[in-house]
TORGU-499166 format. One record per residue (C-alpha): residue number from 0; residue in one letter; x, y, z. Coordinates in steps of 0.5 Angstrom, whole numbers, plus 2048, in hexadecimal, padded with zeros to 3 digits. Layout:
% TORGU-499166
SITE   nr  rest   xx   yy   zz
SITE  NUM     A    X    Y    Z
...
% end
This chain:
% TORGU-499166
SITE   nr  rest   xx   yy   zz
SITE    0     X  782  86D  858
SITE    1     X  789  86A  855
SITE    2     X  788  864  859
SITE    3     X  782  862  857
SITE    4     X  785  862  850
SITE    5     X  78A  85E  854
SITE    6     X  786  85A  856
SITE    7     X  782  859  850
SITE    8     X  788  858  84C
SITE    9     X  78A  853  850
SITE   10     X  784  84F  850
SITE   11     X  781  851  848
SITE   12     X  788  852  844
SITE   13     X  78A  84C  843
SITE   14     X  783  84A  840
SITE   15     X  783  850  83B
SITE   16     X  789  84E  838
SITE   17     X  787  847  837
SITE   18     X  782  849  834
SITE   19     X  785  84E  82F
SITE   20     X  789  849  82D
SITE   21     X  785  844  82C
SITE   22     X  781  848  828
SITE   23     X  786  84B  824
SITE   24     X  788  844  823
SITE   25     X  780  843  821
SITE   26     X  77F  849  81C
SITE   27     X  786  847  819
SITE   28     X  783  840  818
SITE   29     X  77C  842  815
SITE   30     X  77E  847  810
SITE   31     X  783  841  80E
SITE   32     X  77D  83D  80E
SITE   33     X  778  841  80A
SITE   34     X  77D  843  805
SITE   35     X  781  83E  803
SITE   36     X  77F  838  7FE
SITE   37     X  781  831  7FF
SITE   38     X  787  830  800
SITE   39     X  78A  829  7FD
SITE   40     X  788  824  802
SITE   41     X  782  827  805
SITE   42     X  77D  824  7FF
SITE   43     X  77F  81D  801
SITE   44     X  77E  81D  808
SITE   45     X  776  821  808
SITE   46     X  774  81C  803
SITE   47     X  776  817  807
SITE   48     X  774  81A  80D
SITE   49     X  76C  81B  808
SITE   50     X  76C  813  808
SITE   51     X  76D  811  80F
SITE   52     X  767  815  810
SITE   53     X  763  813  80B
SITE   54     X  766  80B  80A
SITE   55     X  76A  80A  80F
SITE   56     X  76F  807  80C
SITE   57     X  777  807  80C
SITE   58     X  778  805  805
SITE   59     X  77B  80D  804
SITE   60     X  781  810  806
SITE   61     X  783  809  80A
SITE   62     X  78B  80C  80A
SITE   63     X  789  811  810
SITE   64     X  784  80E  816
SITE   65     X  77E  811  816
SITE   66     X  77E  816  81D
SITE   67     X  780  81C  819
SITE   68     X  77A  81A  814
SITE   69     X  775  819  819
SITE   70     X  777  820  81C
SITE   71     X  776  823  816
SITE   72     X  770  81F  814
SITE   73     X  76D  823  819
SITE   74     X  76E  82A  816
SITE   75     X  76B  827  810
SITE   76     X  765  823  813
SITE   77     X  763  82C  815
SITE   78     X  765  82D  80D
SITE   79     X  760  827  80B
SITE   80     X  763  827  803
SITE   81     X  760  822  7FF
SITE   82     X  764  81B  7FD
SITE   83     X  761  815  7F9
SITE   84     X  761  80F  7FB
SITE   85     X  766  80A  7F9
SITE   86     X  76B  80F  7F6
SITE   87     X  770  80A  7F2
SITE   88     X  776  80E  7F1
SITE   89     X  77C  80F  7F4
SITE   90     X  77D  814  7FA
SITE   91     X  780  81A  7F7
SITE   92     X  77A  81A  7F2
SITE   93     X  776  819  7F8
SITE   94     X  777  820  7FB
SITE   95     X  777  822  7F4
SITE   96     X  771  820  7F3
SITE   97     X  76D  822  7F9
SITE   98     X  771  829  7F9
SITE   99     X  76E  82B  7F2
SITE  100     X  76A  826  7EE
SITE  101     X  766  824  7F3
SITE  102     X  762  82B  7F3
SITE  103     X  765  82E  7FA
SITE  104     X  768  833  7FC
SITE  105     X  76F  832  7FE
SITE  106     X  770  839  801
SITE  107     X  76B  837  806
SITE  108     X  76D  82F  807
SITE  109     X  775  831  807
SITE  110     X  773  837  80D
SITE  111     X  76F  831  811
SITE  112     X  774  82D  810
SITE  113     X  77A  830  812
SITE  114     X  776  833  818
SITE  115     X  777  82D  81D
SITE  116     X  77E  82D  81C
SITE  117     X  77F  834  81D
SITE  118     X  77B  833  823
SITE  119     X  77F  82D  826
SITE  120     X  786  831  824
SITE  121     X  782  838  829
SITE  122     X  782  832  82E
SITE  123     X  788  830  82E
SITE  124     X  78B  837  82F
SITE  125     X  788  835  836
SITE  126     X  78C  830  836
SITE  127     X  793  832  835
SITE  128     X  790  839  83A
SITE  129     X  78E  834  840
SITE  130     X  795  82F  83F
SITE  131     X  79A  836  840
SITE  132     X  795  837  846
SITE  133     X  797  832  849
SITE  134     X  79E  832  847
SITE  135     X  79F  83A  848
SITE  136     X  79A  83E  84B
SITE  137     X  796  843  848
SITE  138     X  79B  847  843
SITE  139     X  79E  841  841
SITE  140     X  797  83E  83F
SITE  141     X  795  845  83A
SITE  142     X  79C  845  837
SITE  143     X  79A  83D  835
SITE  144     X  794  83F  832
SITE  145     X  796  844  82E
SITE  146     X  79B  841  82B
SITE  147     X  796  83C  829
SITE  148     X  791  840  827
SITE  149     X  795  845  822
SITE  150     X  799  83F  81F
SITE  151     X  798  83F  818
SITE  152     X  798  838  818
SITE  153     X  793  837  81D
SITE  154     X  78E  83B  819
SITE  155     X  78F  839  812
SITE  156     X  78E  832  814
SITE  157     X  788  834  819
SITE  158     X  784  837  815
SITE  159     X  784  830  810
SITE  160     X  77F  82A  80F
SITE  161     X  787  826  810
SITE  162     X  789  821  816
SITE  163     X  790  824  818
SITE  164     X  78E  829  81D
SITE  165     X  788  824  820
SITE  166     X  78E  81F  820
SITE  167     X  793  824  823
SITE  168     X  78E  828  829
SITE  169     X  78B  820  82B
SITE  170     X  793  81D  82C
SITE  171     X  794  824  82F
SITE  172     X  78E  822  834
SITE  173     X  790  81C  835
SITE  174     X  797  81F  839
SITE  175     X  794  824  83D
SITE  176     X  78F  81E  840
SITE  177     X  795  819  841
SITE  178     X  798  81F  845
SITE  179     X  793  821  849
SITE  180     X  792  819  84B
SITE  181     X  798  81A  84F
SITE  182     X  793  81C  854
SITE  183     X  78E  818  852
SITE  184     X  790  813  84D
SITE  185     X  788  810  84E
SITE  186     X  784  814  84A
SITE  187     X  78A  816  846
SITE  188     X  78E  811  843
SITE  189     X  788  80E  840
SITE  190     X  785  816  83E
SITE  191     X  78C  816  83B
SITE  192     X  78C  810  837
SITE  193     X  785  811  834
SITE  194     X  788  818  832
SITE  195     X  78D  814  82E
SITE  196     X  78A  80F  82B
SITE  197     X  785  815  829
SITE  198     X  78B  818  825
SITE  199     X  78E  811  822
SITE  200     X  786  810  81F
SITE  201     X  787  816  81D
SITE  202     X  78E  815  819
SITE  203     X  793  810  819
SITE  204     X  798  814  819
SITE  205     X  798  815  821
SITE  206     X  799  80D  822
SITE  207     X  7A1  80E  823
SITE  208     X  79F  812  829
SITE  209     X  79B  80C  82C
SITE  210     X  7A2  809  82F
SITE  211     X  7A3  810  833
SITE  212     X  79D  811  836
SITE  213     X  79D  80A  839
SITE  214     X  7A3  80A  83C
SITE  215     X  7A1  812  83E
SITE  216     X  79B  80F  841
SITE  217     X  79E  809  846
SITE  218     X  7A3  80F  848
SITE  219     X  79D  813  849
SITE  220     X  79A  80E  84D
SITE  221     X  7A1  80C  851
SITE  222     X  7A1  814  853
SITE  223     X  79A  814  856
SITE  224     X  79A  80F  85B
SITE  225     X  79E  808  85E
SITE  226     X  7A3  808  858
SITE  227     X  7A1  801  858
SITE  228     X  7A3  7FE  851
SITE  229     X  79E  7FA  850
SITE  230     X  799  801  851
SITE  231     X  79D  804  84B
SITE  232     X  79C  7FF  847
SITE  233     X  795  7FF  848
SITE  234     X  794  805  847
SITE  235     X  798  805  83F
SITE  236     X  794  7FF  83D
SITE  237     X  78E  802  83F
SITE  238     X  790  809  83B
SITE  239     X  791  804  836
SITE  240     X  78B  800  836
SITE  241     X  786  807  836
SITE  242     X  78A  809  831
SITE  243     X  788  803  82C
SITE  244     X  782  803  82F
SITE  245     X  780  80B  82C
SITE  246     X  782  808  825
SITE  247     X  77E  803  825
SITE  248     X  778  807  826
SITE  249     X  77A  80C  822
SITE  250     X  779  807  81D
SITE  251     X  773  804  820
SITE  252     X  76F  80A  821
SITE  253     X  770  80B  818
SITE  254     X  76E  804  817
SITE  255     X  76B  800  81D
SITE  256     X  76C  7FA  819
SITE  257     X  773  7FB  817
SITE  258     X  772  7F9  80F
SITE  259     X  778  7F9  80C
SITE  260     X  77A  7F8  805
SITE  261     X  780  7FB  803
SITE  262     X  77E  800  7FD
SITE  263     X  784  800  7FA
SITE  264     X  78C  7FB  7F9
SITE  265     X  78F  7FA  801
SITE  266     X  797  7FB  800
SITE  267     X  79A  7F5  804
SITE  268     X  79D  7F7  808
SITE  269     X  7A4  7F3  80C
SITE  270     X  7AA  7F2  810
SITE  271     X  7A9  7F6  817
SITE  272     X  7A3  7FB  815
SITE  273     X  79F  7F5  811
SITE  274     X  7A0  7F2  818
SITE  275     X  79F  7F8  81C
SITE  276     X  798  7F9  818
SITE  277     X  796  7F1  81A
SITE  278     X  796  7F3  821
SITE  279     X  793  7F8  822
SITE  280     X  78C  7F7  827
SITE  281     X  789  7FC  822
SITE  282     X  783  7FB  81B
SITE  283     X  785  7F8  816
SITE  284     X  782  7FE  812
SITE  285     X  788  802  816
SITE  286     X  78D  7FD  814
SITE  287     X  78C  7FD  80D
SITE  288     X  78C  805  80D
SITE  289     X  794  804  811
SITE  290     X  795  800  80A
SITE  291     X  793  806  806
SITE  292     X  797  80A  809
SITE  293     X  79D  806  80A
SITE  294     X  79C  805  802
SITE  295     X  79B  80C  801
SITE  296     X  7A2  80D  804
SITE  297     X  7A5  809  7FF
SITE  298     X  7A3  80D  7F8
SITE  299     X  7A9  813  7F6
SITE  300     X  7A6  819  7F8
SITE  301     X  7A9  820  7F6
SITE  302     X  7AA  825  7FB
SITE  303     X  7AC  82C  7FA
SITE  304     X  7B0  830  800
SITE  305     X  7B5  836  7FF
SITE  306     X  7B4  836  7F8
SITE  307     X  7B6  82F  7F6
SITE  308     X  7B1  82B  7F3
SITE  309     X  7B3  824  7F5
SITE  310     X  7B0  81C  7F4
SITE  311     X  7B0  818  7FC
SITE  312     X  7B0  81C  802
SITE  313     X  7B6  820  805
SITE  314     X  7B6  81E  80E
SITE  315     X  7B6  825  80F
SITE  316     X  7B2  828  80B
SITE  317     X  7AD  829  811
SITE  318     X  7B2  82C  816
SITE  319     X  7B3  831  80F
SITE  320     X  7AC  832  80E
SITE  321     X  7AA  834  815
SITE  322     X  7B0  839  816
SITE  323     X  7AD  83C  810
SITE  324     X  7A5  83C  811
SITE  325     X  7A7  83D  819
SITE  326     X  7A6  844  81D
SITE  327     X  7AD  847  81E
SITE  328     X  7AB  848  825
SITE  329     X  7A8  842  827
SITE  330     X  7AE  83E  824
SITE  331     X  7B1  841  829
SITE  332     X  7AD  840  82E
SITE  333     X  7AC  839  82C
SITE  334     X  7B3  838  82D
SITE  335     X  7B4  83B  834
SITE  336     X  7AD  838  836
SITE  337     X  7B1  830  835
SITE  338     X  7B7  832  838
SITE  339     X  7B3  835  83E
SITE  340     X  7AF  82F  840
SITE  341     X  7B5  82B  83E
SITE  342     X  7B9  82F  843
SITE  343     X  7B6  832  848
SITE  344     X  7B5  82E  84E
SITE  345     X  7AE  82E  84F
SITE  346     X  7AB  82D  848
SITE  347     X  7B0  827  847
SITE  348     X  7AB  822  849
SITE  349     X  7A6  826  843
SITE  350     X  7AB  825  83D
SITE  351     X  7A9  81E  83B
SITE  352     X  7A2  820  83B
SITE  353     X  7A3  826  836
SITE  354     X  7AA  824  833
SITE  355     X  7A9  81C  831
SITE  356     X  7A3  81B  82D
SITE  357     X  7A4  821  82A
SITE  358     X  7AC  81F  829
SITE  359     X  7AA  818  826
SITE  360     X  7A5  81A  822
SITE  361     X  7A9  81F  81E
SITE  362     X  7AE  81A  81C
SITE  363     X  7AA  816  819
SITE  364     X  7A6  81B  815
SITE  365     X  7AE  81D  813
SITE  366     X  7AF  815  812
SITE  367     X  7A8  815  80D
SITE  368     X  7A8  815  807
SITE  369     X  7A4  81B  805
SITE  370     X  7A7  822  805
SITE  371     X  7A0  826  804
SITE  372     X  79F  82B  80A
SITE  373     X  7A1  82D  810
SITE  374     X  799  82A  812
SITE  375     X  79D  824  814
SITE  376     X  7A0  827  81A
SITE  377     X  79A  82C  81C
SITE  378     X  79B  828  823
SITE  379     X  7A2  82D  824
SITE  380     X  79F  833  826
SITE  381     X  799  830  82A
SITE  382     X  79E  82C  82F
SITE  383     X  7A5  832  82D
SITE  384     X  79F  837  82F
SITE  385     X  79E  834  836
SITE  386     X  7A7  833  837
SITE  387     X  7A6  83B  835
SITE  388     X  7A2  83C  83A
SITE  389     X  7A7  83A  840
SITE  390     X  7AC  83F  83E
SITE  391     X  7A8  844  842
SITE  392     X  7AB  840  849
SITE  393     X  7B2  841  846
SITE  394     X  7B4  847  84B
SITE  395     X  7B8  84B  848
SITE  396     X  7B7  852  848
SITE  397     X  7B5  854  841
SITE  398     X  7B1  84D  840
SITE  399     X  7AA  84F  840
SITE  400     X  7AC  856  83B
SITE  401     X  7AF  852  836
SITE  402     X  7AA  84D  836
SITE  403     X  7A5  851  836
SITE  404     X  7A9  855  830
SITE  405     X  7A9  84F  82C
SITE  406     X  7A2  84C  82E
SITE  407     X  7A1  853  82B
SITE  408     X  7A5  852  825
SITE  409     X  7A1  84D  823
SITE  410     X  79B  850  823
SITE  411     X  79D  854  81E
SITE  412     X  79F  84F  81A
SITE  413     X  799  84C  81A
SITE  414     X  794  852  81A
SITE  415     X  798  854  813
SITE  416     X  796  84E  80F
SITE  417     X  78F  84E  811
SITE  418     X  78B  84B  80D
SITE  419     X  791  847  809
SITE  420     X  792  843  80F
SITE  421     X  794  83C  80A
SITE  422     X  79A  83F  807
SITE  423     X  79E  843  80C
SITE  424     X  7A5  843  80D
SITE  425     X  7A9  847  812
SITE  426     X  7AC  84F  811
SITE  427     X  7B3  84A  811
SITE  428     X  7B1  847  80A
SITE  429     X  7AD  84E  807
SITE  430     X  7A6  84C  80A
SITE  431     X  7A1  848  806
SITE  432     X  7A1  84B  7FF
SITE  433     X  7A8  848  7FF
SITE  434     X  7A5  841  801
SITE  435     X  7A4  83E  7FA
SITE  436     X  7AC  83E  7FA
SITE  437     X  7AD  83B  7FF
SITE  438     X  7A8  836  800
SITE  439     X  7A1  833  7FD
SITE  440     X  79B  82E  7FE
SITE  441     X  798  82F  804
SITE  442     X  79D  834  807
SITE  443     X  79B  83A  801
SITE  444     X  796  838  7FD
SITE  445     X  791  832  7FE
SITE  446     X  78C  834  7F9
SITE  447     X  789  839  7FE
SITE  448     X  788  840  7FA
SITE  449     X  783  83D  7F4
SITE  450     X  77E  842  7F7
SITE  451     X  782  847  7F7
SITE  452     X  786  846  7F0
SITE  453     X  77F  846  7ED
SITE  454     X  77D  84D  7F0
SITE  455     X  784  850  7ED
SITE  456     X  783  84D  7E7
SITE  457     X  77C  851  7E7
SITE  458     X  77F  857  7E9
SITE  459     X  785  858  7E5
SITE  460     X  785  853  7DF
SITE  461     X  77E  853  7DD
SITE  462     X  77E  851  7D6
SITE  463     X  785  84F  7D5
SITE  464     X  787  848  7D3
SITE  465     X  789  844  7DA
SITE  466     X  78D  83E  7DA
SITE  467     X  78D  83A  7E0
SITE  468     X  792  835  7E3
SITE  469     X  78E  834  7EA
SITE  470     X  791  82E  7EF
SITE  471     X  78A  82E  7F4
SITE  472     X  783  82B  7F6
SITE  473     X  77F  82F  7F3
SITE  474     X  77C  831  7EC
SITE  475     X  77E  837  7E9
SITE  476     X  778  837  7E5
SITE  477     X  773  837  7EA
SITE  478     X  776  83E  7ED
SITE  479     X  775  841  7E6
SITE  480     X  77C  83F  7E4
SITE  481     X  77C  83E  7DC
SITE  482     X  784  83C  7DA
SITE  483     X  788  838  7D6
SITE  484     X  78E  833  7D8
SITE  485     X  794  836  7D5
SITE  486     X  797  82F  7D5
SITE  487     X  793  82C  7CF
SITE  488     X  795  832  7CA
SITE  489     X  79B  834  7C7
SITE  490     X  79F  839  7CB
SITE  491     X  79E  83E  7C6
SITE  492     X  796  83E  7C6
SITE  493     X  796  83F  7CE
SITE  494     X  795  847  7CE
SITE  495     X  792  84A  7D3
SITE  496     X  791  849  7DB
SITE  497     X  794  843  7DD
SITE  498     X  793  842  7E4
SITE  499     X  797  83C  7E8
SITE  500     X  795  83A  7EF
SITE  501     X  79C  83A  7F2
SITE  502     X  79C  833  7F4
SITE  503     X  79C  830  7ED
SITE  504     X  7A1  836  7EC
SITE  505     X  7A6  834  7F0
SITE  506     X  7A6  82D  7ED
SITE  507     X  7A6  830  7E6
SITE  508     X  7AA  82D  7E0
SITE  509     X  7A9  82C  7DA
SITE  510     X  7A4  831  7D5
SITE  511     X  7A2  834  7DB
SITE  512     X  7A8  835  7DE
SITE  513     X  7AA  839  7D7
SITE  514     X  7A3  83C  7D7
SITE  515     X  7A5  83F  7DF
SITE  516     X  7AB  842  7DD
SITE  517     X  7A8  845  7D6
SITE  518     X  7A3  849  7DA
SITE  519     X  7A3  84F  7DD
SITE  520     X  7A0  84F  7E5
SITE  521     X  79B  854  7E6
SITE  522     X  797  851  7EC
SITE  523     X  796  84D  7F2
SITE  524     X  791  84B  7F6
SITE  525     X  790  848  7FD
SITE  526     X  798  847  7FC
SITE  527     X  796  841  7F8
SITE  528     X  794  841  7F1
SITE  529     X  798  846  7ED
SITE  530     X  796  848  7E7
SITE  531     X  79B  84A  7E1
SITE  532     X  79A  84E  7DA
SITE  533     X  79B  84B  7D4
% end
């Protein structure tokens, strides 16, 4: 009897917990999904997403490729929203207008919209399981997708109609395919390259990693057989090619003809990134969107980190950010996993393909401009979960029980935020009611919890007079939301209950500011929105 359940735990175990993971993963991202309203950038990409459906026309949203869109594009073909033809105005009035004031339901078109990504997110938790397979067996493989799967990040963005985590899990592939072209560089190389351009017509921020990958796929194809350099060579202009290729017919498969006309002024761009923009082997649509984004990156944008509100960007804020909405334990383990594939001999020949792009993309997210999230590194704890994975061959005594105490900890961590995945923050920063001290935008408050102030309000202030300063997508009014904005009367008429998402109350000065600091606080809801009594 006792090996039969031997047996059977050798042959079945393994695919159990794959699948209790991935489903708790699953159960995390669709609650979220149901739950949540629309978070500040989602309105924007489905309404985008309507009209390559119903035009197939790329005037909306031009500073990001369309991948991403036509991803969520096919949750909203499922949806079906109405749209009229022709809508004139500007992109975020477009998402508005589809979401509410087109007669559609926008808890039924955000669901499906999100859906696709929350399944692309469930699909690259195969990905991360199956490259620490391969670098560190069975064990090291479940420990990877663990961490992946009860990270914080991942889910809160996985669970969102947005590009970062589509873009993160697609250079994640890329990886893994060029590490598995060292065996047989042949269906690989060019597999690995049409993963990234998939990432790159995605968002335009995976570009710094393209030199990597191409100096990553000549070594890949140098190891696989006669290490001729013009064999390896080969092999990096043919990732390269595949990779142009992938955005092209993304763009393509929106607009066949490729009409373009930009919707909105172009910023010259000049020195080395207007000459870098020229020569790109890419559409001009995409072109222009590398100009929006560099035009984007010049305007003064106020970040908020540890407290201080500040105008410009600070280097470190990332590196600050993630030490805050990290798991303790896969902190740790992240931190092990690097130094392992860095150190020990057989993982050396894996520490590019998990370190390098990674690496480079963070220090040019550090370099940006745009202090809004740790979104912009969601990358980390895909590749630092497969690093962490490697720690199991370390042989030490007690390895795989800390590993294991720790891989545990984490999911305690995570498990207790449920559902508020959005604004976590670690026990060593007080959890995610002490986020909003800390951090905002996209790291606590997104717009995300309308829906759920509005049944608040309706449990425990029907009838009192609500003062609403709200930073989000979504219309107060059609969740039954009957407010006033505090800042366009005299301090003194503001009584009642002032509600203040936490995101415009870390950037409060002025009369709202006073008006904060007048109020007395009685309640929270989603570790977002904070209402005040006055």
């Amino acid at each position: 009897m006792r090996r039969r359940v031997t047996v059977w735990a050798r042959r079945w175990g393994v695919p159990v917990l794959v699948v209790l993971l991935l489903g708790q993963m699953a159960v995390a991202m669709a609650t979220a999904a149901l739950r949540q309203t629309p978070t500040i950038d989602e309105p924007v990409y489905v309404g985008t997403a309507a009209v390559y459906l119903e035009e197939h026309s790329l005037r909306f949203n031009p500073e990001h490729p369309p991948l991403g869109k036509l991803v969520i594009a096919a949750g909203v073909a499922v949806a079906g929203p109405a749209l009229e033809p022709g809508f004139d105005g500007d992109q975020t009035e477009l998402g508005r207008r589809l979401l509410y004031e087109s007669g559609n339901d926008p808890w039924r078109v955000m669901f499906w919209a999100r859906l696709p990504v929350i399944l692309l997110t469930l699909a690259f938790g195969l990905v991360v399981f199956a490259f620490a397979r391969e670098l560190a067996g069975r064990a090291g493989a479940l420990v990877a997708l663990a961490l992946y799967c009860l990270s914080p990040d991942v889910i809160a963005h996985g669970s969102l109609a947005t590009l970062d985590v589509p873009a993160a899990g697609l250079v994640l592939t890329s990886a893994w395919l060029l590490w598995r072209a060292r065996s047989r560089p042949r269906p690989y190389v060019p597999s690995a390259g049409g993963a990234f351009g998939a990432a790159l017509a995605t968002k335009m921020s995976v570009l710094p990693a393209l030199p990597v990958l191409v100096l990553i796929a000549a070594v890949s194809v140098w190891c696989a057989g006669p290490r001729r350099a013009t064999r390896a060579v080969a092999g990096a202009a043919v990732f390269a090619l595949t990779a142009f290729a992938a955005v092209w017919v993304a763009y393509l498969a929106v607009d066949p003809r490729l009409r373009w006309g930009p919707p909105q002024h172009i910023p010259t761009v000049g020195g080395m990134r207007g000459l870098a923009v020229q020569l790109l082997p890419l559409p001009e649509p995409f072109r222009d969107g590398m100009r929006l984004q560099f035009g984007l990156e010049n305007r003064p944008w106020q970040g908020f980190l540890l407290g201080k509100l500040y105008t410009g960007s600070l280097w470190y804020y990332l590196p600050a950010a993630l030490l805050v909405k990290t798991p303790l334990g896969a902190l740790a383990l992240w931190a092990a996993g690097a130094v392992t594939v860095t150190v020990l001999r057989p993982l050396r020949s894996a520490a590019p393909y998990l370190l390098a792009a990674p690496a480079v993309l963070l220090a040019a997210a550090m370099y940006g401009s745009r202090d809004f999230g740790t979104r912009y590194a969601v990358f980390l704890p895909m590749f630092l979960a497969v690093a962490a994975g490697c720690v199991v061959l370390v042989r030490w005594r007690w390895t795989r029980v800390v590993t294991g105490a720790l891989v545990a900890f984490v999911a305690v961590s995570s498990l207790r935020t449920y559902p508020f995945y959005l604004p976590y923050s670690n026990e060593a920063f007080g959890g995610p009611a002490q986020t909003r001290y800390r951090l905002h935008d996209s790291n606590v408050d997104w717009g995300q919890d309308l829906g759920r102030l509005a049944d608040r309000l309706d449990e425990r202030y029907r009838g009192e007079r609500i003062w609403l300063v709200y930073k989000g997508a979504g219309v107060p009014a059609y969740y039954g939301i009957d407010a006033h904005d505090p800042r366009r009367v005299p301090p003194d008429a503001v009584r009642g209950v002032l509600v203040v998402s936490d995101s415009a109350a870390a950037k409060a000065t002025g009369r709202l500011a006073e008006l904060i600091d007048s109020g007395r606080r009685i309640d929270q809801v989603g570790h977002s929105i904070t209402l005040y009594r006055r």
